[in-house]
C-alpha positions as CSV (number, residue, x, y, z in Angstrom):
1,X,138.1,59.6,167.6
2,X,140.4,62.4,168.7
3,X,144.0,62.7,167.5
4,X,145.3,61.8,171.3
5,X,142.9,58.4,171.4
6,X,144.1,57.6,168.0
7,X,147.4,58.0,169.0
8,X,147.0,56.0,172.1
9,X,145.3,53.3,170.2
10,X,148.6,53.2,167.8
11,X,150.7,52.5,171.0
12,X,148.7,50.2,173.2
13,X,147.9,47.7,169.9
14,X,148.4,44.3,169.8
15,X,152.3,45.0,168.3
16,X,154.4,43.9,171.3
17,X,157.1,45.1,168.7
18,X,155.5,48.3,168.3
19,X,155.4,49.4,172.1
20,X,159.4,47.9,172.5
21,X,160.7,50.1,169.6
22,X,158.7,52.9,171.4
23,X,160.0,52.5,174.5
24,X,163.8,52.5,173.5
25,X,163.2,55.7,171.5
26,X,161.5,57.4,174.3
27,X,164.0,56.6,176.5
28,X,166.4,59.0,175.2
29,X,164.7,61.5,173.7
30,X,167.7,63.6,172.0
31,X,169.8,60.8,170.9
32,X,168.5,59.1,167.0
33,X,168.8,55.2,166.3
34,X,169.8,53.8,162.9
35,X,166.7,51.7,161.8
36,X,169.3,48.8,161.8
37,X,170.2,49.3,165.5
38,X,166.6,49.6,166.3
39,X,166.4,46.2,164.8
40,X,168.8,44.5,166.6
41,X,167.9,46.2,170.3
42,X,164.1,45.2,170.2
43,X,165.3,41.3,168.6
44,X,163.2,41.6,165.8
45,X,163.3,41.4,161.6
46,X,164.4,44.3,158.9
47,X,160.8,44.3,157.3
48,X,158.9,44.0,161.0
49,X,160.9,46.7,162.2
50,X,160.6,48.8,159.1
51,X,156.8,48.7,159.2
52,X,156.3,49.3,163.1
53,X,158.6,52.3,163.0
54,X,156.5,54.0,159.3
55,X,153.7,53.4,161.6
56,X,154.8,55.5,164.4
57,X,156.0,58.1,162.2
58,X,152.6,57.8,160.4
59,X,151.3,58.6,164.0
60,X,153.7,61.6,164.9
61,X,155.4,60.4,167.8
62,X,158.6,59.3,165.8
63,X,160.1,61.4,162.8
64,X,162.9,59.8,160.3
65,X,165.9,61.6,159.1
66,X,167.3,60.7,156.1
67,X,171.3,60.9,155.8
68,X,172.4,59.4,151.8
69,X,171.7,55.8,152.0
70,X,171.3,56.2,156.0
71,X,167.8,56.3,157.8
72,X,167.4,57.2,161.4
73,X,164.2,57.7,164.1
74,X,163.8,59.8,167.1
75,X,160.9,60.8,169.0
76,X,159.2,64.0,167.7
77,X,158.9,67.1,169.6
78,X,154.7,67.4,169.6
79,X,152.9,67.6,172.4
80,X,151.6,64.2,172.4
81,X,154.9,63.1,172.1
82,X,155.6,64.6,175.0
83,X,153.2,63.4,177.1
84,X,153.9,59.9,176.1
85,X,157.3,60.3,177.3
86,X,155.7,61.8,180.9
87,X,153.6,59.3,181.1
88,X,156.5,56.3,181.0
89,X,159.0,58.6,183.1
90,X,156.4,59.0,185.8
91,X,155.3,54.8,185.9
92,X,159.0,54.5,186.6
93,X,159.8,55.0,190.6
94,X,162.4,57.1,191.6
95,X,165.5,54.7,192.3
96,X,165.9,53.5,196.1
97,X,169.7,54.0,196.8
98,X,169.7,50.9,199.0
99,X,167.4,48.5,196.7
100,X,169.8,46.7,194.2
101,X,169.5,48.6,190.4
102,X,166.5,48.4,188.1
103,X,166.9,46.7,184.5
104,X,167.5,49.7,182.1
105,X,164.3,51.4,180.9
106,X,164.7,49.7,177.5
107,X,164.0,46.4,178.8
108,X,160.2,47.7,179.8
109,X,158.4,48.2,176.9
110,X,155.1,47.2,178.9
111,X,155.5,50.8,180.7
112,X,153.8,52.7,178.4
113,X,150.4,50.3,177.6
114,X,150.7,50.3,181.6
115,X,150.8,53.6,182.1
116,X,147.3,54.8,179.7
117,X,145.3,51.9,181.4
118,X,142.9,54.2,183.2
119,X,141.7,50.9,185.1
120,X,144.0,50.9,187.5
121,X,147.2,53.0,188.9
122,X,150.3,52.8,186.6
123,X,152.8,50.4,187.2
124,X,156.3,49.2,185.8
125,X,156.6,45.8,184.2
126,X,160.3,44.9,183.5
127,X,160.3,42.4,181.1
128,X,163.3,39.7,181.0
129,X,165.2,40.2,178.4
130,X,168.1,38.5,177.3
131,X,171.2,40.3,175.7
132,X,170.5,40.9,171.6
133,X,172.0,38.5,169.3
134,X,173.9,40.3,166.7
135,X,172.7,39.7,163.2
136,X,174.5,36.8,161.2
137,X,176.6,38.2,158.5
138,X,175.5,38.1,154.3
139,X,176.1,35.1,153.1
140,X,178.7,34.4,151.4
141,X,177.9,32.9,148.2
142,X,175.1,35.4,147.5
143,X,178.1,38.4,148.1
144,X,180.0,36.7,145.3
145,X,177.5,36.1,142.7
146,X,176.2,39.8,143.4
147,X,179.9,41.4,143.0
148,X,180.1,39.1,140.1
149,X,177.0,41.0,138.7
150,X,178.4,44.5,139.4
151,X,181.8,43.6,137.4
152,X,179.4,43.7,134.6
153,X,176.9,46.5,135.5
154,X,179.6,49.1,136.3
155,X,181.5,49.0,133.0
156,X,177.9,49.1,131.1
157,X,176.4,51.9,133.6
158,X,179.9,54.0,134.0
159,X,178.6,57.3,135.7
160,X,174.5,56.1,135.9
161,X,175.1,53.5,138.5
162,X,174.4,55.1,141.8
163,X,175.4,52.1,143.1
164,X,174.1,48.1,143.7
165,X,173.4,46.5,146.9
166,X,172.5,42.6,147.8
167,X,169.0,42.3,149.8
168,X,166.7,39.6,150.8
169,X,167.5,36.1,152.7
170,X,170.7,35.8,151.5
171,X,171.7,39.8,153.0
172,X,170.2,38.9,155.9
173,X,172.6,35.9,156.2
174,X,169.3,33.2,156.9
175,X,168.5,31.8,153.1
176,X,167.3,28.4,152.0
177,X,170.4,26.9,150.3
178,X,168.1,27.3,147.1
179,X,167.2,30.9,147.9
180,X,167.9,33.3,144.8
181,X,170.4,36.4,145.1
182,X,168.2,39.6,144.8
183,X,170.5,42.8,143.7
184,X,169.1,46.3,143.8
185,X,170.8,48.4,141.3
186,X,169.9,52.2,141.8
187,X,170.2,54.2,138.6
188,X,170.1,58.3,138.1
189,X,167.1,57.5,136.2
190,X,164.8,55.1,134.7
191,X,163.5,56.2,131.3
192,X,162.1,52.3,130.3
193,X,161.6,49.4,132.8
194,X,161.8,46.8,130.4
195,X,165.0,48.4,128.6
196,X,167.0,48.0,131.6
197,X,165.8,44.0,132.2
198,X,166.7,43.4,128.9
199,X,169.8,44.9,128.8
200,X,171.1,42.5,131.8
201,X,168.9,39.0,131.2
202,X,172.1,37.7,129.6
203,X,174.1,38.0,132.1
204,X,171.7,37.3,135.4
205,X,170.8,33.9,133.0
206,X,174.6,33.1,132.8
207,X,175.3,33.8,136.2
208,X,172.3,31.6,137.5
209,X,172.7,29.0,134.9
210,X,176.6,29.0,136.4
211,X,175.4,28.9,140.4
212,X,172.6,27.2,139.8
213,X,169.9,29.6,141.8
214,X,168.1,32.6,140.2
215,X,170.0,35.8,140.1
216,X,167.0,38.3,140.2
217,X,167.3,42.1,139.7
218,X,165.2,45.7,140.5
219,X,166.2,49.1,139.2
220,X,165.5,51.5,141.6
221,X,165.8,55.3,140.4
222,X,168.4,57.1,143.0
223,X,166.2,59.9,144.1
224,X,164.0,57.3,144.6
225,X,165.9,55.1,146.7
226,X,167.5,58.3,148.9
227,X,163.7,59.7,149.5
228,X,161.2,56.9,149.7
229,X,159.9,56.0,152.9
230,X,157.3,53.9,152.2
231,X,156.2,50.1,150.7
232,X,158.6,47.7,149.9
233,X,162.0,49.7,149.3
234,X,162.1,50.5,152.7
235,X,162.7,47.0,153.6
236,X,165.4,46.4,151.5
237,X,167.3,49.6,152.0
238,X,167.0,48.4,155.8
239,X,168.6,45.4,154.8
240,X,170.5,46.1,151.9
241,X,174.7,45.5,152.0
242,X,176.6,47.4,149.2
243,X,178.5,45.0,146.5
């Protein structure tokens, strides 16, 4: 399979989610989306989002800049790239002055899977869309027992905490009233795993024990968490809200 048909086949997959976070990156070529913004224009989760976009970057049609704790995607300059974003300007007909205006080209993420069908002549599909629905804040109760954690952590840390951040369900602002508050706490380093678990079990067992709900912790060294793009972590840096 050559690197185009590959390429193609990474577009026009089954990942309706895939082809909608294409077609609002291709749509403005120059200008880079925050992986959180992404999120909310294609109506769709962190972690979904997260993988679909690693994939396209795995593909070379997207790349990811890194800015501290920030992540953003644009398209990528290759020539495949580029002919992706001719393909879905050309299945998009020039505007009739006197014909009432077209959705914007956001809302058509069908264009592109349109446009490589070699079946039949491209055509636009404008999908109805309704407006985004902004993300519901953190919850509340998993913000306090996490800042309750880093009243602890900071004094004990000092200058090694990079800083701590609340993740999961309850970051996301959707948990289960008995969903458990997950805390990322990014470290310099990590010499021993285990060492850093046992130093904080007290407290993450007094704080649950108090709550009632597991308090659950992950160390995450800081180069680490600033430079990995892969897995797990980048879900919960997509997600994560500093305490």
């Amino acid at each position: 399979m050559s690197e185009n048909s590959a390429a193609a086949e990474l577009i026009v997959g089954r990942s309706a989610v895939r082809r909608r976070i294409l077609a609002l990156l291709m749509a403005e070529p120059d200008r880079r989306l925050h992986l959180r913004e992404i999120q909310r224009r294609v109506q769709t989760s962190p972690g979904t989002a997260s993988r679909e976009l690693a994939r396209l970057v795995a593909g070379g049609l997207l790349e990811r800049q890194a800015e501290g704790l920030q992540v953003y995607f644009k398209p990528t300059s290759s020539p495949f790239a580029t002919m992706v974003r001719t393909l879905l300007l050309s299945a998009t007909p020039e505007p009739d002055p006197a014909a009432a205006p077209l959705p914007p080209l956001e809302t058509a993420p069908e264009v592109i899977q349109t446009a490589l069908e070699a079946s039949r002549p491209p055509r636009t599909i404008f999908a109805a869309v309704s407006a985004p629905k902004s993300p519901p804040p953190p919850d509340s109760l998993g913000l306090e027992v996490a800042r309750r954690l880093a009243e602890v952590l900071r004094p004990l840390y000092a200058d090694r905490l990079a800083g701590m951040f609340l993740y999961g369900a309850r970051a996301r602002g959707e948990p289960r009233p008995d969903a458990e508050v997950e805390v990322a706490v990014v470290l310099d380093a990590i010499v021993r795993y285990g060492d850093e678990l046992e130093r904080t079990s007290a407290t993450c067992a007094g704080l649950s024990l108090e709550f009632g709900l597991v308090v659950s912790r992950v160390f995450v060294a800081e180069g680490t968490w600033l430079r990995r793009t892969d897995g797990h972590l980048l879900a919960i840096r997509s997600e994560a809200v500093a305490v």
